[in-house]
C-alpha positions as CSV (number, residue, x, y, z in Angstrom):
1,X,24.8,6.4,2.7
2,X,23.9,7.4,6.4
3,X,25.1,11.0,5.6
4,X,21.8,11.6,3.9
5,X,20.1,11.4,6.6
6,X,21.7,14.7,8.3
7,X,20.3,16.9,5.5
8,X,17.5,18.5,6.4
9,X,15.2,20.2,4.0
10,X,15.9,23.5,4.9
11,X,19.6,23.2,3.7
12,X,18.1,21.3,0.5
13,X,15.7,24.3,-0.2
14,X,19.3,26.3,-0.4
15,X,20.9,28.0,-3.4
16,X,21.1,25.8,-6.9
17,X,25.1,25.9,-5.8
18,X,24.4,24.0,-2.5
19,X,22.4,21.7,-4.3
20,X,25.0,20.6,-6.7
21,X,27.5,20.0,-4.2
22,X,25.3,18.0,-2.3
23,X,24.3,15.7,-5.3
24,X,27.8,15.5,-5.8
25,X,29.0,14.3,-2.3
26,X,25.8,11.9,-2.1
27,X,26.9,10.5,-5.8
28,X,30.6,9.8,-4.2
29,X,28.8,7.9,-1.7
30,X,27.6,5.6,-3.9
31,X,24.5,7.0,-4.7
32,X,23.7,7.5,-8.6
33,X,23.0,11.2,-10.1
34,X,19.6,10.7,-10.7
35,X,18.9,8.9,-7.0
36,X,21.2,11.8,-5.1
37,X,19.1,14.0,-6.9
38,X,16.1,11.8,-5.4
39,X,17.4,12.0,-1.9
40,X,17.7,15.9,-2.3
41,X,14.2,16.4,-3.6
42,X,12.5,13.3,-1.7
43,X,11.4,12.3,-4.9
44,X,11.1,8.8,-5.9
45,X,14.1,7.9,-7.7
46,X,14.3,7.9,-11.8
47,X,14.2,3.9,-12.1
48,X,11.5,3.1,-9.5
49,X,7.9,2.4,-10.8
50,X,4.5,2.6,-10.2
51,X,1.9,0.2,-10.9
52,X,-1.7,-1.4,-9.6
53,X,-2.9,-5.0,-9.4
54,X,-5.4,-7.3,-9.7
55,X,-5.9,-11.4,-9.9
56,X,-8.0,-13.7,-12.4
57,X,-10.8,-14.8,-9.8
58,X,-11.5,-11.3,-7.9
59,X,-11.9,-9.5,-11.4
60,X,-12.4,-11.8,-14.4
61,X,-16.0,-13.3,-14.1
62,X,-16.9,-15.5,-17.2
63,X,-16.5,-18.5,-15.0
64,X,-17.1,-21.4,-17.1
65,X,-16.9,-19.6,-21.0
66,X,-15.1,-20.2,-23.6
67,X,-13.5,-23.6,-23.0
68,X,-12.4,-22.3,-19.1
69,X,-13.0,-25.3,-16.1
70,X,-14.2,-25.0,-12.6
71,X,-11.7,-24.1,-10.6
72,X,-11.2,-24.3,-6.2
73,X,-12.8,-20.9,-5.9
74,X,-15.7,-21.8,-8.4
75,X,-16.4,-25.0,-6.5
76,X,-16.5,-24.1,-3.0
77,X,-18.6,-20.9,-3.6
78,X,-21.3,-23.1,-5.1
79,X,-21.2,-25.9,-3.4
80,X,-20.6,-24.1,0.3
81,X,-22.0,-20.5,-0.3
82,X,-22.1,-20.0,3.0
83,X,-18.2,-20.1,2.9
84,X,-18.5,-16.3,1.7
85,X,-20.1,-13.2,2.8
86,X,-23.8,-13.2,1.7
87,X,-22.7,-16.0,-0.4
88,X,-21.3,-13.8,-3.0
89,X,-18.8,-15.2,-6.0
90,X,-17.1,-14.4,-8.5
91,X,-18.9,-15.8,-11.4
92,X,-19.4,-12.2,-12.8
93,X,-17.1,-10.2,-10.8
94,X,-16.1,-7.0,-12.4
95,X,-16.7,-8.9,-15.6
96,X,-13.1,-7.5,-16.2
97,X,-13.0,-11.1,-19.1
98,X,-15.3,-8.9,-21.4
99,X,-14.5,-5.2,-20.2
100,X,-10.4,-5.4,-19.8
101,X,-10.1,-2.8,-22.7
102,X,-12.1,-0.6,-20.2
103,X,-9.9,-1.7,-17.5
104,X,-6.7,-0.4,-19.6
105,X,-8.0,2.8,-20.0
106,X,-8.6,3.2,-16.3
107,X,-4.6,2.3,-16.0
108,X,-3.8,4.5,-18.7
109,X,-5.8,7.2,-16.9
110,X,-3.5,6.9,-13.6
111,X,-0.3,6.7,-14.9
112,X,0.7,3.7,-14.0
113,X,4.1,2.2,-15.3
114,X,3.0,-1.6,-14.9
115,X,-0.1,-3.5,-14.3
116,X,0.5,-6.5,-12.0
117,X,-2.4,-9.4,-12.5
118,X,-3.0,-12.9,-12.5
119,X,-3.5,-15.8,-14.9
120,X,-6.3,-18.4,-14.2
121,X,-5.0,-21.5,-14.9
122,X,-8.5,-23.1,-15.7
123,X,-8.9,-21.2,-18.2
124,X,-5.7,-21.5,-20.1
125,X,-5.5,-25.7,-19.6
126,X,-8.9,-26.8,-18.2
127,X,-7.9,-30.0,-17.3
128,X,-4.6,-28.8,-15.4
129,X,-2.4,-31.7,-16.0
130,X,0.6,-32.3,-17.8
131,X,0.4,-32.5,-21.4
132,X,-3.5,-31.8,-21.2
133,X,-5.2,-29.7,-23.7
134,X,-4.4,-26.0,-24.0
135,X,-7.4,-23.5,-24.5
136,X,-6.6,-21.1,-27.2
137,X,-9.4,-19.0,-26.3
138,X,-8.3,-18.9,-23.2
139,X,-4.6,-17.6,-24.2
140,X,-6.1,-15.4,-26.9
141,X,-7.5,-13.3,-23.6
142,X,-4.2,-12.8,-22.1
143,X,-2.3,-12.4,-25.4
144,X,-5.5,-8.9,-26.1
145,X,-4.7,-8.1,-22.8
146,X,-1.2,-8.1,-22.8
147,X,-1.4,-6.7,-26.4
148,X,-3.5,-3.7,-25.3
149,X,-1.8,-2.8,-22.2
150,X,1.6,-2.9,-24.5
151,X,-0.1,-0.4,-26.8
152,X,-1.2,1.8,-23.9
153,X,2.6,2.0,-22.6
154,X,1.6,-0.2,-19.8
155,X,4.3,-3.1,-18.6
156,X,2.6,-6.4,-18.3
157,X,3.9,-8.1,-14.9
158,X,2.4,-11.8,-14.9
159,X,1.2,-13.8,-11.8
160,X,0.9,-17.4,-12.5
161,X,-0.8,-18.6,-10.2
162,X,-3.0,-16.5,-7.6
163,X,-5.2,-19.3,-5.5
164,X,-7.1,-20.5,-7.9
165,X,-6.4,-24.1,-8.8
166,X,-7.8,-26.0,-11.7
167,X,-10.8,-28.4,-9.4
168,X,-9.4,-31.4,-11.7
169,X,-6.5,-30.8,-9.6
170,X,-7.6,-30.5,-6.2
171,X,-9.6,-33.9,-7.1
172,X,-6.0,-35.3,-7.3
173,X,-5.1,-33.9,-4.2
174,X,-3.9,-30.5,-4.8
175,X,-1.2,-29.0,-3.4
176,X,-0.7,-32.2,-1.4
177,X,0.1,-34.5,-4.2
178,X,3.8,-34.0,-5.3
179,X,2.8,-35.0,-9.0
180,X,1.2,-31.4,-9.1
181,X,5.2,-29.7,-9.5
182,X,4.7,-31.2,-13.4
183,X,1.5,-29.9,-13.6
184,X,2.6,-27.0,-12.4
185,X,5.6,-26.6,-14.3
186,X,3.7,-27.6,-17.7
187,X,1.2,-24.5,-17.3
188,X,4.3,-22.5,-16.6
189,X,6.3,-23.2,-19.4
190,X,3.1,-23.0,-21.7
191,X,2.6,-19.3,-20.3
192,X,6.5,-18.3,-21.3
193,X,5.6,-20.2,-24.6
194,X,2.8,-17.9,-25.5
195,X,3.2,-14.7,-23.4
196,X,7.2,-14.6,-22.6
197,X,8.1,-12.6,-25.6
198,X,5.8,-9.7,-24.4
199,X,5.5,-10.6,-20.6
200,X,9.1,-9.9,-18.8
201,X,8.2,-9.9,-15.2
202,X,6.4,-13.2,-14.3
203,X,5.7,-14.0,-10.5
204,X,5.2,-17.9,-9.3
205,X,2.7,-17.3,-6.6
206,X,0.9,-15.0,-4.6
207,X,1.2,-15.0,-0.9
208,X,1.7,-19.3,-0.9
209,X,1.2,-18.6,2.9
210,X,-2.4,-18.2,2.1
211,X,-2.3,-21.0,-0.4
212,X,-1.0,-23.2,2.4
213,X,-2.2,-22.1,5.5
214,X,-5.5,-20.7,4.4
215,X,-6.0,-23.3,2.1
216,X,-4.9,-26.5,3.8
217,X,-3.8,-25.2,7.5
218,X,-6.8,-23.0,9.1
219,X,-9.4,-23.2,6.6
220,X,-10.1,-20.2,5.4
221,X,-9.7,-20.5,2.1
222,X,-10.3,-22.5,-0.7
223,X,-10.2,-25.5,-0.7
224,X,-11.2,-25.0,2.8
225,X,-9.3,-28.0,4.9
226,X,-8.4,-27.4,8.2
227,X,-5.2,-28.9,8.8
228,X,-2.8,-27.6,10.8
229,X,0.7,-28.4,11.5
230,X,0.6,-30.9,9.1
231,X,-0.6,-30.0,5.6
232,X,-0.3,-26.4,5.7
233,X,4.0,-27.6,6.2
234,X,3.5,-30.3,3.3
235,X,1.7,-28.1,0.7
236,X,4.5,-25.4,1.2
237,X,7.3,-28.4,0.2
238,X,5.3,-29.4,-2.1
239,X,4.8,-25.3,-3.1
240,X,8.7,-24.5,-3.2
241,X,9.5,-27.3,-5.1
242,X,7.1,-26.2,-7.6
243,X,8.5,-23.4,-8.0
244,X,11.5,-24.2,-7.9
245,X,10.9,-26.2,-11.2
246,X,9.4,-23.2,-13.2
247,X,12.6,-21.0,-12.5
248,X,14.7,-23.3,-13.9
249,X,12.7,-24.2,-16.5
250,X,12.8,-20.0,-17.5
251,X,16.1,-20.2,-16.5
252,X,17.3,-22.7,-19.0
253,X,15.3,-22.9,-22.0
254,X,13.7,-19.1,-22.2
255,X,15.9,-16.8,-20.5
256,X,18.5,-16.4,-23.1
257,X,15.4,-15.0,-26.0
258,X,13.3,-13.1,-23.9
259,X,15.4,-11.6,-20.9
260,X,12.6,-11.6,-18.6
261,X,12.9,-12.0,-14.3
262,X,11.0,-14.4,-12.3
263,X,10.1,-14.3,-8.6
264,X,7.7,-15.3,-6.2
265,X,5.1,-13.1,-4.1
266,X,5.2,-13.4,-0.2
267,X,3.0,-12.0,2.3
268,X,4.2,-10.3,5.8
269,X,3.4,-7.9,8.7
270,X,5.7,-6.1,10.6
271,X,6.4,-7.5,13.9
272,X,7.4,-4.9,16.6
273,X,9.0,-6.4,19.4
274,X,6.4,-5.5,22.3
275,X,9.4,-4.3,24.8
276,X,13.3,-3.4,24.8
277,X,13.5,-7.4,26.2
278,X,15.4,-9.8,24.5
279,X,12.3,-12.2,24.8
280,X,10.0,-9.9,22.9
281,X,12.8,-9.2,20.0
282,X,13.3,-13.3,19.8
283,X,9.4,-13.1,19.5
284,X,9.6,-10.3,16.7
285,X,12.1,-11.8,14.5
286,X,10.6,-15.4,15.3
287,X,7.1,-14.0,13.4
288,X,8.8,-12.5,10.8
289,X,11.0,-16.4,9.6
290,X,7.5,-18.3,10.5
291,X,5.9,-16.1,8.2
292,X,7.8,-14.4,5.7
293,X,11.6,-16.5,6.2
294,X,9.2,-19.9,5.6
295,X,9.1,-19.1,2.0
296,X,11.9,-16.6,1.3
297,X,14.6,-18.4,3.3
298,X,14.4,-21.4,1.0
299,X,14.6,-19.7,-1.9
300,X,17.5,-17.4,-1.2
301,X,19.5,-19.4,1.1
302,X,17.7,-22.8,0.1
303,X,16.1,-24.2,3.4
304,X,13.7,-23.0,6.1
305,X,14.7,-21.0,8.5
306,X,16.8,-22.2,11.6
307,X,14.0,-21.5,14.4
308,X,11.3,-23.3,12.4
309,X,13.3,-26.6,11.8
310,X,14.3,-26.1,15.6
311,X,11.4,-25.3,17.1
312,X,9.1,-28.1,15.0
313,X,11.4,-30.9,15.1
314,X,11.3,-30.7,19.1
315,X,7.9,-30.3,19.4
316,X,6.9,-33.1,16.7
317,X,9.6,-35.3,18.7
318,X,8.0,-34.1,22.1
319,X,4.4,-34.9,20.3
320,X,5.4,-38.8,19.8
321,X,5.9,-37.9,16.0
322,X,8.8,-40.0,14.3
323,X,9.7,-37.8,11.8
324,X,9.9,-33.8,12.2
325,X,5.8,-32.4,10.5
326,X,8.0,-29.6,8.9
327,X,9.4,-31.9,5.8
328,X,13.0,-32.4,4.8
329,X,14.5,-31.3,1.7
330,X,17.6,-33.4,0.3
331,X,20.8,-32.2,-0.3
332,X,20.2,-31.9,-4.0
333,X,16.7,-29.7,-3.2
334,X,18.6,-27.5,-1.6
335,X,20.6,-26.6,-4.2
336,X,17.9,-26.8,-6.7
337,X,15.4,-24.1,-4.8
338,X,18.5,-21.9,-3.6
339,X,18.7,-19.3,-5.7
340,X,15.4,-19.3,-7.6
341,X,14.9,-15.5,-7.5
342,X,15.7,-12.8,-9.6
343,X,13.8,-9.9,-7.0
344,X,12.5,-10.2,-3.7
345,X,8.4,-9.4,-3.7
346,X,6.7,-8.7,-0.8
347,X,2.5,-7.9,-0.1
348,X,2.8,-5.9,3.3
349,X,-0.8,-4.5,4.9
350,X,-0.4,-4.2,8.3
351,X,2.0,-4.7,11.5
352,X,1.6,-6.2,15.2
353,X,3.4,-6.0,18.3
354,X,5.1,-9.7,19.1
355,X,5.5,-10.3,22.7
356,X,7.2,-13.9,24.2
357,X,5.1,-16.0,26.3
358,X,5.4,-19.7,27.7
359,X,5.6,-22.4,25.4
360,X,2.2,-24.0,24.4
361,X,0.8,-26.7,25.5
362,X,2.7,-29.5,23.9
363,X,-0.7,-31.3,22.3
364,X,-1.5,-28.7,20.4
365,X,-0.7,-29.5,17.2
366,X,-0.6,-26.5,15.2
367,X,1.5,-23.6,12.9
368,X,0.3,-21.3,15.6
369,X,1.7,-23.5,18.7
370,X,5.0,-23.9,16.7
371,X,5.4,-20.1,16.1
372,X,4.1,-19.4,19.7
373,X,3.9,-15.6,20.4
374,X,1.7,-13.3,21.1
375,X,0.2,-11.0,18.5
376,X,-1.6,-7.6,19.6
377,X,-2.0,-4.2,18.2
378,X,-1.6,-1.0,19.8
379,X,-5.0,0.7,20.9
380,X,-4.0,4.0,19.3
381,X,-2.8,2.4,15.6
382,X,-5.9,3.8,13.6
383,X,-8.5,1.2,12.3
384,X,-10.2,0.5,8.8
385,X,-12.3,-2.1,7.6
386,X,-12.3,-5.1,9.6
387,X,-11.6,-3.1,12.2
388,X,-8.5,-5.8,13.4
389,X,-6.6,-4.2,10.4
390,X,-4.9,-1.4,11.7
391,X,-2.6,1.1,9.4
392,X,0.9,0.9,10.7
393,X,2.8,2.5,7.9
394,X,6.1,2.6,9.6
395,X,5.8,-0.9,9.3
396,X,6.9,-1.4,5.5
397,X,9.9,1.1,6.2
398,X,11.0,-1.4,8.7
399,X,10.0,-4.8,6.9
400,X,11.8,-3.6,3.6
401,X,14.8,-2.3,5.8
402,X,14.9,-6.3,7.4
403,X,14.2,-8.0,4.0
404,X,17.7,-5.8,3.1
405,X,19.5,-7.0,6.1
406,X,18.5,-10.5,6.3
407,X,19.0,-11.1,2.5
408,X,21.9,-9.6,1.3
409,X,20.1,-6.5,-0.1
410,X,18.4,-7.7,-2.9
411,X,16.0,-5.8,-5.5
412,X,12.6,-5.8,-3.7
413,X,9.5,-5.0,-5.6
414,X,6.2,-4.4,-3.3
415,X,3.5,-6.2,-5.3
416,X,0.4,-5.4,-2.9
417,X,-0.3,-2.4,-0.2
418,X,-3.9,-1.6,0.1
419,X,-6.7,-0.2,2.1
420,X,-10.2,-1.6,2.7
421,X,-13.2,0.1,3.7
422,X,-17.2,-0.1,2.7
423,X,-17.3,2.3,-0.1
424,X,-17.3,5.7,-1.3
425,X,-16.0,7.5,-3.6
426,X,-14.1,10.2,-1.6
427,X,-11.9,7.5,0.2
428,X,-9.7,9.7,2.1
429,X,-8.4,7.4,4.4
430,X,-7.6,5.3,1.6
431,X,-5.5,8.5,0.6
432,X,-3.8,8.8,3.6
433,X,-3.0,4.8,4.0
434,X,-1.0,5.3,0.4
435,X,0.5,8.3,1.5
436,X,2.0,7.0,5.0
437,X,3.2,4.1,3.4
438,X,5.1,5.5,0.2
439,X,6.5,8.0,2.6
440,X,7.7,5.1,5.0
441,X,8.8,3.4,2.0
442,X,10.9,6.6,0.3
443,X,12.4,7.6,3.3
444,X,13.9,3.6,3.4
445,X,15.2,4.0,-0.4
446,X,16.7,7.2,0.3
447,X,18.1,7.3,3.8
448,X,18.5,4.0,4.3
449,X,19.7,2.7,0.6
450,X,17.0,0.1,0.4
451,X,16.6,-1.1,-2.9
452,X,13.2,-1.3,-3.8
453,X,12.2,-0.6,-7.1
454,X,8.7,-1.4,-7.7
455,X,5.7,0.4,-6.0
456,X,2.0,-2.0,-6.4
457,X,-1.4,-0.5,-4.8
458,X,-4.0,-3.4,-4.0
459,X,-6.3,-2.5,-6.5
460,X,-7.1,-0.9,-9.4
461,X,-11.1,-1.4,-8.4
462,X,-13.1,-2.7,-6.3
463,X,-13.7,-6.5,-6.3
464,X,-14.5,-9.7,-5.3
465,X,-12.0,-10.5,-1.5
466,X,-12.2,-13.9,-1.1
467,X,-14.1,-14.8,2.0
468,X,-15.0,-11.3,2.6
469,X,-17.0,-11.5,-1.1
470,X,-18.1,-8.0,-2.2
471,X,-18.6,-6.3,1.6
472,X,-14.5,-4.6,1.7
473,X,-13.7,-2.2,-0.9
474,X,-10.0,-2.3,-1.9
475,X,-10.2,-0.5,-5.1
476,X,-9.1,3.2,-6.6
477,X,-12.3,2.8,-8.7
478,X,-15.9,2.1,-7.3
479,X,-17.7,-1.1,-9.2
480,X,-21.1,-1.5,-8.8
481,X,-22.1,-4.9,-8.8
482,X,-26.0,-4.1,-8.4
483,X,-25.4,-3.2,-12.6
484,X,-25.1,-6.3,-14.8
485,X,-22.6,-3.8,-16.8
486,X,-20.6,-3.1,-14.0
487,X,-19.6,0.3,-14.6
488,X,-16.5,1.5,-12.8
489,X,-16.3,5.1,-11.5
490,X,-13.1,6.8,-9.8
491,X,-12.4,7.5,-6.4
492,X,-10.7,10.3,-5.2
493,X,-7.5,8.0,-4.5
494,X,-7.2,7.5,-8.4
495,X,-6.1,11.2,-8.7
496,X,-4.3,11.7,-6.0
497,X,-2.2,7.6,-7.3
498,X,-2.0,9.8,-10.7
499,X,-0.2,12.8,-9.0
500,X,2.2,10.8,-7.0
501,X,3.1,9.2,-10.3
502,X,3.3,12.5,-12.4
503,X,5.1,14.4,-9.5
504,X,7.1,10.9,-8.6
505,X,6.9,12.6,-5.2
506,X,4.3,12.9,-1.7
507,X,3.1,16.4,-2.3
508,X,3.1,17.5,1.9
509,X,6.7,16.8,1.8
510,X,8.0,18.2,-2.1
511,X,6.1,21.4,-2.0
């Protein structure tokens, strides 16, 4: 495979004859004909696709019609406003519940292969529980969406659950209260149920890092408590565990009919060790287990990763705790969560340097205390909106080629890359942010036999970010939310996303 990476475009650009001997020579090293022909062209090979996404709360409005409940997001925006930027919500939104016909048409107008959003569980079984009501209004939406994005050509990839929890829940304790993996796994198997003859790609969660941490560890996002090395490590057993169960429950009684894939969505950025020092690459791959291993570890190899059950069980003991904060699994757990993937998904945004420092003060009990490094960009990485996101492209080259290394090469889709900025519609940076990072991530597939598959831009348009509410743009079409009809209108990125596709290749470097 490393022999591609002596050809250099001038000998490609050589007769057709030259050309054919080179596909054949890549195919003999494993390669197939339409990928060696990939490698030649730097095209994006024949099998990889192309898609956008969204999720239920940023995009849906309609927050308490047609039989839907209030869910964590719809709470703590009305009851703490203040908890978002000029107190903005997503009751409205992009009103994408009454205008996703529109929204198709958008996707149709890109290109894209697949559409990757999210299903509010609210609004499917208001009262969340087990063996609780479903809404049929409520699946009647997704079952017209997934219907007209089928008719449009589009592939219909499924998130389950994307942050925003059924309130009736979090009133039972949430994520905290084991009883919720039932819950869980009831919505889940009511989704395959209706949606799984149509719906092949289904994700658990998005980024349960933010679930955990934001939501129970630092406080930054619904439900909004501030826990720290202690419930941000409970909901994430609690998390894994619940997912666990909704593979197995695909696995055994809906597989076999529908032949659909199931995986879970984690979030990371690329840690660069800060020097050539041992300390700063213990540092680097330290960040990348505390935050991407916590969740993928378990579910590949069926436990957390070494240096986190290491590092807090000695602190905890050194804290005066009895038992270890990070949770044990049994014997039988780990052989029940190993496994429970069918691809690898990863949201990547940005990267940091990770340098080693001197262990932190032993009464600070916290994830960040337990991870204990220190995080800095480089002054001359280029800056967007926040201005503490930088664009280090190189970064998903190097986070994909890791995920390969550290996980016995598995099938990797990206479900999120994005940039954010304050609006416009000629969003060139936006432009060059895709670019960089599609070019970082071909040049891994083809050079470095990385097998990613799936391509996802954060997002179709522009929407409602969480605590940032409507002030960060994110979206390949502008939304105004001044209009009570919300019209969307393209940016220049939605043309140059539709050439990519068309071309399947980064037009600098195919021309």
């Amino acid at each position: 495979m490393h022999y591609i990476k002596f050809l250099h475009l001038s000998v490609l650009q050589q007769t057709d004859t030259m050309n054919y001997k080179l596909v054949w020579l890549l195919y003999l090293y494993g390669l197939t004909f339409e990928n060696a022909n990939a490698a030649i062209n730097r095209t994006f090979p024949a099998n990889f696709k192309f898609g956008v996404a969204t999720a239920s709360y940023q995009i849906e409005g309609a927050w308490n019609e047609d039989g839907k409940s209030e869910n964590i997001w719809d709470h703590i925006c009305h009851e703490n406003p203040t908890f978002v930027v000029n107190q903005d919500n997503g009751d409205i939104a992009c009103d994408s519940y009454h205008k996703y016909k529109e929204d198709v048409a958008l996707l149709k107008d890109i290109g894209v292969d697949f559409y990757r959003f999210s299903i509010s569980w609210s609004r499917v079984i208001p009262e969340g529980v087990a063996g609780s009501p479903v809404n049929q209004l409520g699946i009647d939406y997704y079952k017209n969406l997934v219907q007209e994005l089928i008719d449009n050509g589009i592939e219909p990839m499924v998130t389950m659950y994307h942050w925003d929890l059924p309130e009736a829940l979090q009133d039972l304790g949430g994520w905290l209260n084991p009883e919720i993996i039932d819950h869980y796994a009831y919505y889940a198997k009511t989704l395959y149920e209706e949606l799984g003859d149509s719906v092949k790609h289904w994700m658990t969660f998005n980024e349960p890092k933010q679930t955990c941490m934001g939501g129970y560890g630092d406080g930054n996002m619904a439900p909004g408590y501030n826990f720290t090395g202690l419930e941000d490590y409970q909901c994430t057993h609690i998390l894994l565990k619940a997912h666990a169960k909704a593979y197995h429950t695909y696995d055994e009684e809906f597989r076999a009919e529908q032949q659909g894939s199931i995986g879970i969505v984690m979030d990371t950025a690329w840690f660069e060790p800060a020097s050539d020092s041992d300390q700063d690459k213990e540092a680097a791959e330290r960040g990348l287990q505390f935050m991407y291993g916590w969740f993928a570890n378990p579910i590949v190899n069926g436990n957390y990763p070494q240096v986190m059950i290491d590092r807090i069980d000695e602190r905890s003991a050194a804290q005066g705790y009895a038992v270890s904060r990070l949770p044990k699994f049994t014997d039988e757990e780990i052989e029940y969560i190993k496994g429970t993937h069918d691809f690898v998904a990863v949201n990547y945004y940005s990267g940091t340097y990770a340098q080693w420092i001197e262990e932190a003060d032993i009464n600070d009990v916290s994830y960040n205390s337990d991870l204990n490094i220190l995080v800095f960009p480089d002054d001359d990485w280029e800056d967007t909106e926040p201005p503490w996101f930088k664009i280090v492209p190189w970064g998903l080259g190097k986070t994909v080629n890791w995920i390969r290394k550290t996980y016995n090469n598995p099938e990797i889709f990206i479900t999120e890359n994005g940039y954010p900025d304050v609006g416009g519609l000629q969003d060139d940076k936006r432009i060059y942010f895709y670019k960089e990072h599609m070019s970082s991530l071909l040049e891994a597939i083809l050079d470095d036999g990385v097998n990613v598959t799936r391509y996802t831009a954060w997002s179709l348009m522009d929407n409602f970010e969480w605590g940032l509410g409507y002030s960060k743009k994110y979206g390949m079409y502008s939304v105004d939310f001044e209009d009570p009809d919300r019209p969307r209108t393209p940016k220049a990125s939605a043309a140059y996303y539709n050439q990519v596709i068309t071309t399947r290749c980064l037009v600098d470097v195919c021309e």
